[in-house]
N, C-alpha and C positions, 0 to 999 in steps of 0.2 A: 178200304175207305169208300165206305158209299154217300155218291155227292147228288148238290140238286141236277148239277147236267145229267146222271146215269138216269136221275128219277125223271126229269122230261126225254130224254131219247129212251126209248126201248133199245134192248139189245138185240131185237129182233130188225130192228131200223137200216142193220152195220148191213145188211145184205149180205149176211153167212159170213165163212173164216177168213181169215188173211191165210193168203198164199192158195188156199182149200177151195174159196167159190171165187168164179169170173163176176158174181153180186157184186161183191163186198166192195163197198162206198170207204177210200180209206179218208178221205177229204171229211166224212162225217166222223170217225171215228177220231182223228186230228183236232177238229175244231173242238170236240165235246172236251176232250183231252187236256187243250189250250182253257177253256175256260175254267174250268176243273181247278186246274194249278195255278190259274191266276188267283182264285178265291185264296187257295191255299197260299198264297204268296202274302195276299194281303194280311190270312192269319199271323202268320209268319214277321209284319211289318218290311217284307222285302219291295212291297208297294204301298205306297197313300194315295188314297184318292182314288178316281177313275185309273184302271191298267190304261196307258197309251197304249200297248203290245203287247195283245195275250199271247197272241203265236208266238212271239217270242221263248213261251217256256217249253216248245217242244223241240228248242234246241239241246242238244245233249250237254252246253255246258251250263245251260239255265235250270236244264231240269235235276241236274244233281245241287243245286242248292236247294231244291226243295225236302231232302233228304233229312232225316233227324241222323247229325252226326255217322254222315256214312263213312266207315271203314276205308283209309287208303287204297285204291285201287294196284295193284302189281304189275305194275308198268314200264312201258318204254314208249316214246313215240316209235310208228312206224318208217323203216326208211324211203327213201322216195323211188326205189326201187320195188319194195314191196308195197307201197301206197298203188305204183301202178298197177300190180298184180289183182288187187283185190279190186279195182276198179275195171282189171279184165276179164274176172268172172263172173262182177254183176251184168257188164253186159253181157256174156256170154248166155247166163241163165235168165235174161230177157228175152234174147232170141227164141230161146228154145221154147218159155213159155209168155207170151208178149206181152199177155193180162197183167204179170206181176212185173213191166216195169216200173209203174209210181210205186207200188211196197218195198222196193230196192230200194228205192231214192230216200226213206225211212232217214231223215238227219242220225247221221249215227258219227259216232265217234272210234275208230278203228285205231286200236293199239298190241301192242307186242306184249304177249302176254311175260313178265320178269319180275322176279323168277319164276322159272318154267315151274306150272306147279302139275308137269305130268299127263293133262290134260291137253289136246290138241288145239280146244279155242276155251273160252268160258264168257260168261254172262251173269250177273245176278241183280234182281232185282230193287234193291240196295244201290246199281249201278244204273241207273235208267240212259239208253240208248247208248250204251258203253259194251263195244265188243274185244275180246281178248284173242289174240291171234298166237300161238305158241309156231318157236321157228317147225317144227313138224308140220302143220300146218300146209305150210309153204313148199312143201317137198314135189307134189306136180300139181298143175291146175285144178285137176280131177279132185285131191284131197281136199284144194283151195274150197272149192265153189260149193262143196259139199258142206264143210265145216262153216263159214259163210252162212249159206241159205239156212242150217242150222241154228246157228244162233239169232240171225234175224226172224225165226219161227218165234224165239223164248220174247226176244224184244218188242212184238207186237202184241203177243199175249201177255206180258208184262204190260202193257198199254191198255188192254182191256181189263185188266184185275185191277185198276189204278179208278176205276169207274164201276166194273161190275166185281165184287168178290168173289173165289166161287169155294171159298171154304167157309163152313156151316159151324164149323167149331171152335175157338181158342181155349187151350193150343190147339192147333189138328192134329190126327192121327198121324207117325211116323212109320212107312213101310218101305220095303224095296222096291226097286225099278227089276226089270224082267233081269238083267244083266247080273242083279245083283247085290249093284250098287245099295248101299242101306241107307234110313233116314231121310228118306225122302216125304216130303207133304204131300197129299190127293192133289194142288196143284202142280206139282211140281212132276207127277204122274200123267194128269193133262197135258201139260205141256210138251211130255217127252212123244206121246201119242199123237201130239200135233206136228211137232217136227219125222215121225215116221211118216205122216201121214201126204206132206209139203214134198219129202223128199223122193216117196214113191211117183209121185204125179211127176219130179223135174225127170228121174231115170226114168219113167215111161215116155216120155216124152223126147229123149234121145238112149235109144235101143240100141243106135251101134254103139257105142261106144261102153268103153270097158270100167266095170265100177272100180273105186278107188283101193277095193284092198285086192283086186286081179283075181278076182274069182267070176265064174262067167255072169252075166249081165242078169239073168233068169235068177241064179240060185243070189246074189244081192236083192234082188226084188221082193223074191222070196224070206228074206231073211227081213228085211225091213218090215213085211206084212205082219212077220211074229213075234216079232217084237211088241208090233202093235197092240196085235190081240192077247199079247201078255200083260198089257196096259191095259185093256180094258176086262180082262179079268178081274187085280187089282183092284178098278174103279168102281166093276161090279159090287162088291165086297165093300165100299165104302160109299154106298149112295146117302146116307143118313147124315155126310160127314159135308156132302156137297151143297153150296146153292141152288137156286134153280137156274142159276146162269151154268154152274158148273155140272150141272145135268143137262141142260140143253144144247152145250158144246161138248160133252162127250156123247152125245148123242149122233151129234151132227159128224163127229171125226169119225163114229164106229160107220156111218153108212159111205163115207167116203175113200174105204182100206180097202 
């Protein structure tokens, strides 16, 4: 969906990635965002007249009305047990990197992902500012904060695709992720190269400590870098399929691995 905010802000404006550059203005990226949805809102008849509160739509429960018929979410509320947890590793990975506490602060809506569908957290974009916690998850901090920062990587880039598109085709090409995994979009490839990319910078950033599946801190790091460049192999292979947006931020993730 590209709107008139994307056409007055450049996407050059945002001041590089979320989570990726100490630039990036998330304040600019927010308000365009807000206005954005308010249009759509009005499309929508969800407003008449002047919006009182555009901000308003970048609340997570405002913004899933603006969805055409999104698909029930597989949920549970979090318990207040776990509510604290997840608000102990956004600070935690504040500390560690201090630039990314306002992208933490992202209104997001944290749930339990039910039924477990296998995966340890999920997000989709269909689900705007909507994250899935599976009890796995939850098994130590380390897993927590990972999984977390993870999916708040897709839900910011989900914020950006909501203004800049960065696939070139309908339908787009479907390929696999390094993993494996099949079916996936050239966005959907970006995104996954952004969260390796978010994730190496927070374990560079705390060295002692030991990554989440106990293998030593180096060969995680290592592993995360190749994943990446398995993603931008991939992406190589698909430039015809991308934007210019979605060539200019895989552009920008490949010099920051």
């Amino acid at each position: 969906m590209t709107t008139t905010a994307a056409v007055r802000l450049p996407l050059t404006e945002l001041g590089g990635m979320p989570l990726i550059d100490d630039g990036f203005v998330p304040g600019r990226l927010l308000a365009a965002l807000a206005a954005a949805r308010s249009v759509r809102a009005r499309r929508l008849a969800l407003v008449t007249g002047a919006d009182p509160d555009p901000l308003r739509w970048v609340r997570p429960q405002e913004a899933i009305r603006l969805r055409d018929d999104p698909p029930l979410i597989p949920s549970l509320p979090l318990t207040p047990s776990e509510e604290r947890k997840v608000a102990a590793v956004l600070d935690e990975a504040a500390d560690l990197v201090p630039v990314w506490r306002p992208l933490l602060a992202l209104p997001i809506q944290y749930l339990l992902y039910h039924p477990d569908g296998g995966a340890a957290s999920a997000s989709a974009v269909m689900w705007p500012q909507h994250i899935l916690l599976a009890k796995v998850a939850f098994t130590t901090p380390a897993t927590l904060r990972e999984q977390v920062i993870h999916e708040l990587c897709h839900q910011w880039l989900y914020a950006i695709q909501e203004l800049w598109p960065l696939e070139a085709t309908d339908p787009p090409p479907r390929v696999a992720l390094p993993s494996g995994t099949p079916n996936r979009s050239p966005g959907e490839v970006i995104g996954a190269a952004h969260v390796m990319a978010a994730l190496l910078r927070l374990h560079r950033a705390d060295p002692a400590r030991p990554s989440v599946f106990d293998a030593p801190h180096e060969r995680h790091i290592a592993g995360l870098a190749a994943y990446a460049r398995g993603c931008f192999q991939t992406l190589d292979s698909l430039q015809e399929h991308l934007t210019p947006a979605g060539l200019q931020i895989t552009r920008r993730l490949k010099e920051a691995i």
